[in-house]
C-alpha positions as CSV (number, residue, x, y, z in Angstrom):
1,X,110.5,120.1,97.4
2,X,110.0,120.6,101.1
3,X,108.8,118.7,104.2
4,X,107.8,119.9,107.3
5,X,106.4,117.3,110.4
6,X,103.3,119.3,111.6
7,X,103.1,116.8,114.3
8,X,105.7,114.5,115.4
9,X,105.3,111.3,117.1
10,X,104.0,111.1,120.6
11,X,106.3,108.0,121.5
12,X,109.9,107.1,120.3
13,X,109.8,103.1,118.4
14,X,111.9,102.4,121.8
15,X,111.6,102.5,125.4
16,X,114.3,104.1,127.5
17,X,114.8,101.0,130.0
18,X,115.4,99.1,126.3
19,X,118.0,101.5,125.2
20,X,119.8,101.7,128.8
21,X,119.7,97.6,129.3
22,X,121.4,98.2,125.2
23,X,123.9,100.6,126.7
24,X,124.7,98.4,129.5
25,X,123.7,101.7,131.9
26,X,122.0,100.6,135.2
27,X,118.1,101.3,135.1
28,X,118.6,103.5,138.4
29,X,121.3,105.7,136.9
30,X,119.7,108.5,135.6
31,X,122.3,111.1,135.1
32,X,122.3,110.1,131.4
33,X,118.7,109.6,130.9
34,X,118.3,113.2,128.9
35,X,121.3,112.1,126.9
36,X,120.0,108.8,125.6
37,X,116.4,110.7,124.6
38,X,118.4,112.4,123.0
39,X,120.5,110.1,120.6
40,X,116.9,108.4,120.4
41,X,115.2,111.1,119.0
42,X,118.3,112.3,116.9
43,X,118.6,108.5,115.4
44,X,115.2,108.3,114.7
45,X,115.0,111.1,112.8
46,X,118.2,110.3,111.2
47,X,116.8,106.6,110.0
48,X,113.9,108.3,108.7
49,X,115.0,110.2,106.6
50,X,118.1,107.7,105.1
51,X,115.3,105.1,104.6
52,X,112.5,107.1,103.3
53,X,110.1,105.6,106.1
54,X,107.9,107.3,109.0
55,X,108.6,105.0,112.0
56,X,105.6,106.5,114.5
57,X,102.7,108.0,113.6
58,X,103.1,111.8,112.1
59,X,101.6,114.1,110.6
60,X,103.6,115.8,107.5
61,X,103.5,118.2,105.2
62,X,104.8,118.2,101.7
63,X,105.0,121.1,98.8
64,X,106.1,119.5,95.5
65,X,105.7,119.8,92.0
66,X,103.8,117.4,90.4
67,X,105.0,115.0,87.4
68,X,104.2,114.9,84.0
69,X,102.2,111.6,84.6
70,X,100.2,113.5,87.6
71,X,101.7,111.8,90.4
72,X,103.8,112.7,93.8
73,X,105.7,109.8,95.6
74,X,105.7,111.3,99.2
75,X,108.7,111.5,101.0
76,X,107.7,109.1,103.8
77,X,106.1,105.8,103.8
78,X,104.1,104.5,104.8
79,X,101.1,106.5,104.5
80,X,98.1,105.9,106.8
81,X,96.0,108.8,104.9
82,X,96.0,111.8,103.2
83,X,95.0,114.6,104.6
84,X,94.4,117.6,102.1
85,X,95.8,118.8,99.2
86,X,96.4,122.4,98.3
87,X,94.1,123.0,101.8
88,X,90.8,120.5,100.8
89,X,90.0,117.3,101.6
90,X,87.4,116.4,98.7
91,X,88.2,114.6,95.1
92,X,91.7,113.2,97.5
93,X,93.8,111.8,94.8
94,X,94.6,108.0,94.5
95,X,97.1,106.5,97.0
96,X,99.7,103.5,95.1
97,X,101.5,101.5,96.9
98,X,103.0,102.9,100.1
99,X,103.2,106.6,99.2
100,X,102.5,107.8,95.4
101,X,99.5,109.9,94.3
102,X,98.0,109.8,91.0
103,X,95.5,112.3,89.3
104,X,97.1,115.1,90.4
105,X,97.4,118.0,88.0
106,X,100.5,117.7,86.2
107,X,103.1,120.0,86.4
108,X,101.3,122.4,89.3
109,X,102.8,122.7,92.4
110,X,100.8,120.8,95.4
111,X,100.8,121.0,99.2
112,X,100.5,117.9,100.8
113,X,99.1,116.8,104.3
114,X,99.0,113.7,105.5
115,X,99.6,110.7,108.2
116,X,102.4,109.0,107.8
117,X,104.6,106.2,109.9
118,X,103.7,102.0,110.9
119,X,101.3,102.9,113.5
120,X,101.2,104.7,117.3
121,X,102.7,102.4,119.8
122,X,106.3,101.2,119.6
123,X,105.5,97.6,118.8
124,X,103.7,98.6,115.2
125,X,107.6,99.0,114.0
126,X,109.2,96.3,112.3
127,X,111.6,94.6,114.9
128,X,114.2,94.4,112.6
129,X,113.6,98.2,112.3
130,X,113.8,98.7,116.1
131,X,116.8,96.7,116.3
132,X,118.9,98.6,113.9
133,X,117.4,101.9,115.4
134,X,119.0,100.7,119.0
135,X,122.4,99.8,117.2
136,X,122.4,103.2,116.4
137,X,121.6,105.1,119.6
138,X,124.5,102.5,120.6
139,X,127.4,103.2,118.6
140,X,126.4,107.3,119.3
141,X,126.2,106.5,123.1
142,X,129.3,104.4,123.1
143,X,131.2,106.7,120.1
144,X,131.2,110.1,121.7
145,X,133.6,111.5,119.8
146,X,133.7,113.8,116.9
147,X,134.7,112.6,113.5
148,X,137.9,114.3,111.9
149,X,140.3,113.2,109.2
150,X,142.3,111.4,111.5
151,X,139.2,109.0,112.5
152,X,137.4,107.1,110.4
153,X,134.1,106.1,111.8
154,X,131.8,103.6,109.9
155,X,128.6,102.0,109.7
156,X,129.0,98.2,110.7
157,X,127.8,96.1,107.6
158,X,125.0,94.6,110.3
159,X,123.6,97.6,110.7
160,X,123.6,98.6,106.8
161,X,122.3,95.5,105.9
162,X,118.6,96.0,108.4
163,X,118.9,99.9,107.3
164,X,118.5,98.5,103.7
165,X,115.9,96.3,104.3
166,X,114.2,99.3,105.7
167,X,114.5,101.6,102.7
168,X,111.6,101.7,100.7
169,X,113.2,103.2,97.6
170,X,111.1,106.7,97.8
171,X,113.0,110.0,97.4
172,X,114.7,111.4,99.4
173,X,115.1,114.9,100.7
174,X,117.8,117.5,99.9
175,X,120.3,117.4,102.8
C-alpha cells in the first residue's frame, strides 16, 4: 500500500489573516507569517491523514492490492473522480460511496489516480472541519515546545470530538 499526492492543493482550507486573528498575532506583524504557513500546512496534512479525508482538491496516487471481492477503498475521501487505473482511463471501475472501487480484478495489484478532497476554494470544507484545523495550528503556535516524558501534551476532548466527526472510517496509511 502506498500513496503519493501528485498534486497538492493550490490553497490551504484557511486563510492566514484567519489563523493570525486565531493566534491573537496583529495582521501587520509579519515576522511569523512563514511560521504559521507552516503549522498550516503541517496540520493539514496531519488531519488528513488521522481522518482519512482530502480537505482541498488533490490529485493522488495509490498502488494497492486488490480484495478478494474486487474492490479498493481509497485512502482519501472524498473522491471527485478517478483518474486511471494501472495507466488507462477506459472500463474506470465503479465508485461506492465516498471512496471504494468495485470490479477490480481481485487479488492483482492496481495503481490508482485520482481527484480527491471537498472542493477548490476554502469555503467547500466543512466549517466544523476548518474549525478543528485552526485549533490545531493553535495549540502548535501557542505549544512550541517539544514533548518529552516529563510533559504530557494532549488533544483537548473539543478538538477530538470535530476530528471524529471528520473521520470517515477509510484506512489508513502505515505511519
Amino acid at each position: 500500500m502506498k500513496l503519493e499526492v501528485i498534486n497538492p492543493p493550490t490553497v490551504e482550507p484557511l486563510s492566514l489573516g484567519l489563523v493570525k486573528q486565531h493566534c491573537r498575532v496583529w495582521a501587520d506583524l509579519t515576522e511569523e507569517d512563514e511560521l504559521i504557513d507552516f503549522y498550516l500546512a503541517s496540520a493539514r496534512g496531519w488531519l488528513e491523514g488521522v481522518t482519512a479525508r482530502a480537505l482541498i482538491t488533490q490529485t493522488l496516487r495509490e498502488t494497492r492490492t486488490v480484495t478478494d471481492g474486487g474492490t479498493v477503498r481509497l485512502l482519501r475521501a472524498p473522491v471527485q473522480e478517478i483518474l486511471t487505473v494501472n495507466g488507462e482511463s477506459i472500463g474506470l471501475p465503479k465508485l461506492e460511496g465516498e471512496a471504494t472501487l468495485t470490479g477490480l480484478p481481485a487479488g492483482s495489484e492496481v495503481i490508482i489516480e485520482y481527484r480527491a478532497g471537498f472542493g477548490d476554494d476554502p469555503e467547500d470544507v466543512p466549517a466544523h472541519t476548518r474549525h478543528a484545523l485552526l485549533l490545531i495550528v493553535g495549540l502548535s503556535y501557542e505549544q512550541r515546545t517539544p514533548i518529552s516524558s516529563q510533559t504530557v501534551n494532549e488533544v483537548p476532548n473539543y478538538l477530538q470530538n470535530l476530528i471524529a466527526r471528520l473521520s470517515w472510517g477509510g484506512e489508513l496509511p502505515p505511519c
